[in-house]
C-alpha positions as a LaTeX table, in Angstrom:
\begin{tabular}{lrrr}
\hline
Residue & $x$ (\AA) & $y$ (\AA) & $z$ (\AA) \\
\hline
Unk1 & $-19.52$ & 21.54 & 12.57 \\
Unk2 & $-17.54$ & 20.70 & 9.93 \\
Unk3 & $-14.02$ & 18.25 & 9.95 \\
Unk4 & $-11.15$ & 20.41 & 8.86 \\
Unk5 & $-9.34$ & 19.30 & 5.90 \\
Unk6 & $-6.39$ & 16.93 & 6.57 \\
Unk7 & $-2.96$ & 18.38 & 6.44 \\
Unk8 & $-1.46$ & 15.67 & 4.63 \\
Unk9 & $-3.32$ & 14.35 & 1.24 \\
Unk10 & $-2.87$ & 10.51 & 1.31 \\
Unk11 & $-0.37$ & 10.37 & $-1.91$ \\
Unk12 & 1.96 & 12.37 & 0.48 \\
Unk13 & 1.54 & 10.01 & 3.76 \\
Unk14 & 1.86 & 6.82 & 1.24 \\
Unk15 & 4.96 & 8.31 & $-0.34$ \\
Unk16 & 7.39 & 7.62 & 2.43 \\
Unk17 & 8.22 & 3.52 & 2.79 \\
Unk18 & 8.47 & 3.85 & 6.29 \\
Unk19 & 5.12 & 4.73 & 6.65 \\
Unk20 & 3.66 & 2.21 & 4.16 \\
Unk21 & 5.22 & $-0.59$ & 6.28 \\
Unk22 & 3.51 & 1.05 & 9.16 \\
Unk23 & 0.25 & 0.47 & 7.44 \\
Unk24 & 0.64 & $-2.82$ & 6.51 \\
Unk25 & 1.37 & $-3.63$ & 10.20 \\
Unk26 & $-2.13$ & $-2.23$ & 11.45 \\
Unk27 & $-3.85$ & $-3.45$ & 8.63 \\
Unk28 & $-4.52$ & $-6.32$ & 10.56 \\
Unk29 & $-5.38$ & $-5.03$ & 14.47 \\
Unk30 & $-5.07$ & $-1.78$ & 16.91 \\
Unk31 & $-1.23$ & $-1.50$ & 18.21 \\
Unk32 & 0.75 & 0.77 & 20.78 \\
Unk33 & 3.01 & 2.84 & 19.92 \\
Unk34 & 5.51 & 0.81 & 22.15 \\
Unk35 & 4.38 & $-2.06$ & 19.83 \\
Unk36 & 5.00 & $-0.52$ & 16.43 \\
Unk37 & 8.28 & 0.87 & 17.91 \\
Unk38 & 9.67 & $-2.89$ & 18.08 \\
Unk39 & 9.28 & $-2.96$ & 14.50 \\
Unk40 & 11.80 & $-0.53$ & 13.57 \\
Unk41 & 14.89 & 0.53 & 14.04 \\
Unk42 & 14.25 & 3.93 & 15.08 \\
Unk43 & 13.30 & 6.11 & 17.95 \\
Unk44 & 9.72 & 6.15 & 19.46 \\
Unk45 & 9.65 & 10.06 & 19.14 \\
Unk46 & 10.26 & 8.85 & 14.79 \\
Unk47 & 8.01 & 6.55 & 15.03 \\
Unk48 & 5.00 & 9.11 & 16.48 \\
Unk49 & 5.87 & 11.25 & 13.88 \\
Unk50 & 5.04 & 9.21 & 11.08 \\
Unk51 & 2.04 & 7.99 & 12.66 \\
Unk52 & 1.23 & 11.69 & 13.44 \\
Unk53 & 1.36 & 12.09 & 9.07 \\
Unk54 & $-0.90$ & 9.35 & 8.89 \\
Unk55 & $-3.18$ & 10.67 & 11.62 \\
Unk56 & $-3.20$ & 14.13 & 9.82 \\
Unk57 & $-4.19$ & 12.32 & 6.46 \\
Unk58 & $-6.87$ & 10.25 & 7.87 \\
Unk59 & $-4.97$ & 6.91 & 7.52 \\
Unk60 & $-4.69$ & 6.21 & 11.42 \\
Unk61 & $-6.51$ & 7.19 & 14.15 \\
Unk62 & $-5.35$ & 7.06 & 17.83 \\
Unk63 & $-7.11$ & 6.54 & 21.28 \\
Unk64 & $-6.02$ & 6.27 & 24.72 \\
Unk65 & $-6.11$ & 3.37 & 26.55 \\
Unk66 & $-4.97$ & 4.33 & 30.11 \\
Unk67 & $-1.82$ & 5.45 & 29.59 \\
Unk68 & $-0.86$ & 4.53 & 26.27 \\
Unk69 & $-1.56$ & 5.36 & 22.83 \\
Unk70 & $-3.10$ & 2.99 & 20.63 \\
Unk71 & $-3.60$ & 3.73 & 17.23 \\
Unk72 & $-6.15$ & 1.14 & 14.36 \\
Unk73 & $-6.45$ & 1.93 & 10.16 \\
Unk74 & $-8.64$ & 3.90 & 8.86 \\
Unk75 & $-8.84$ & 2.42 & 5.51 \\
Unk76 & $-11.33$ & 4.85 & 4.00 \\
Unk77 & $-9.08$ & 7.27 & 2.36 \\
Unk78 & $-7.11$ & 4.42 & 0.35 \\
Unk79 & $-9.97$ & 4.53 & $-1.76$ \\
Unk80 & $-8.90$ & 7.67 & $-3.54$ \\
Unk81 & $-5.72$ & 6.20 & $-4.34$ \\
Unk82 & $-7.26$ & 3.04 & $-5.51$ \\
Unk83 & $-9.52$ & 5.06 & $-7.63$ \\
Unk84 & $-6.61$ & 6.65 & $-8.80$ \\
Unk85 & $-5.02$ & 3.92 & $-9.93$ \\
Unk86 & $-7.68$ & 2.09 & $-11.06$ \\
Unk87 & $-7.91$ & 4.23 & $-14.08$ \\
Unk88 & $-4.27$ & 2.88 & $-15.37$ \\
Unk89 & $-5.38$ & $-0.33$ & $-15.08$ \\
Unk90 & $-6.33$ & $-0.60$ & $-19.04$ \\
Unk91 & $-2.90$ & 0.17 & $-20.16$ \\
Unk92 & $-1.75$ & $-3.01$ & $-18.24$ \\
Unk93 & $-4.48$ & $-5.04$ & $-19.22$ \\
Unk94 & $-3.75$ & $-3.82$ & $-22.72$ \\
Unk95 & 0.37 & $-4.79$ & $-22.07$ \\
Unk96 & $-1.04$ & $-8.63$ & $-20.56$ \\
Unk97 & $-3.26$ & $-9.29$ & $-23.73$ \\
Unk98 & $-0.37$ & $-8.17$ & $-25.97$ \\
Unk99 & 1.79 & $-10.78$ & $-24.03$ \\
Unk100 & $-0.89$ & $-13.33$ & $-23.92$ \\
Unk101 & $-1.14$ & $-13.27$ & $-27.60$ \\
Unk102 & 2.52 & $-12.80$ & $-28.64$ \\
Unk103 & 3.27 & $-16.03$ & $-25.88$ \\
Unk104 & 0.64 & $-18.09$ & $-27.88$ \\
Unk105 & 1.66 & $-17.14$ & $-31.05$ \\
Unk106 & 5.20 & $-18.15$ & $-30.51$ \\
Unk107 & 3.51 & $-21.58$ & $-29.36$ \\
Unk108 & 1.80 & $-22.15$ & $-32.63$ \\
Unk109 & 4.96 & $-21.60$ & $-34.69$ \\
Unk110 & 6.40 & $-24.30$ & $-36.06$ \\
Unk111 & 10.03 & $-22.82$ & $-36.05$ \\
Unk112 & 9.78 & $-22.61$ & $-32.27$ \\
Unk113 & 9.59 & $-26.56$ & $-31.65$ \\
Unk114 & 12.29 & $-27.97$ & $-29.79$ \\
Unk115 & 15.09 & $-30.47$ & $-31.37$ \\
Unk116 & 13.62 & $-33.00$ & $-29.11$ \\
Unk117 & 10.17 & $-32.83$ & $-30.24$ \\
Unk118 & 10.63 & $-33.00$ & $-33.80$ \\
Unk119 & 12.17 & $-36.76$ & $-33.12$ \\
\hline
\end{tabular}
């Protein structure tokens, strides 16, 4: 059987800050929802909302652990986004060298020398 499609793309789950800053925080291990509340200054019936986004878009996923609700990232998805972005990496590499070689060029010019320098 096949998973049905999410109902949330990840570009629209990212898009809100609140829910960025609610993957950052289980980037790093599995949390309750009475956890995660702590973190914000919102209600708990908020808070499950946004993780229910993330849920929908594959960035979360919840279990049950007695009577609470855990829920862990799912990275996987982000990798559309950082494919995504990945391809407008050469216009800032292009923007660095530019920078790179104006900042050395400035360097080499003699007009550029400081009073103290010249003695």
């Amino acid at each position: 059987m096949s998973q049905a499609a999410p109902k949330h793309d990840v570009y629209q789950a990212i898009a809100d800050p609140t829910r960025r800053k609610l993957l950052g925080l289980l980037s790093d291990k599995e949390m309750p929802v009475k956890e995660i509340t702590g973190h914000f200054s919102m209600t708990r019936t908020a808070v499950s909302k946004h993780l229910r986004i993330l849920e929908e878009a594959g960035l979360v996923q919840d279990r049950k652990v007695g009577r609470e609700t855990r829920y862990r990232l799912q990275a996987e998805p982000l990798k559309e986004l950082k494919d995504w972005l990945s391809y407008f990496d050469r216009f800032w590499e292009n923007k660095l060298s530019m920078l790179k070689y104006y900042v050395e060029d400035q360097e080499d010019d003699p007009k550029n020398v400081k009073e103290e320098e010249r003695g």
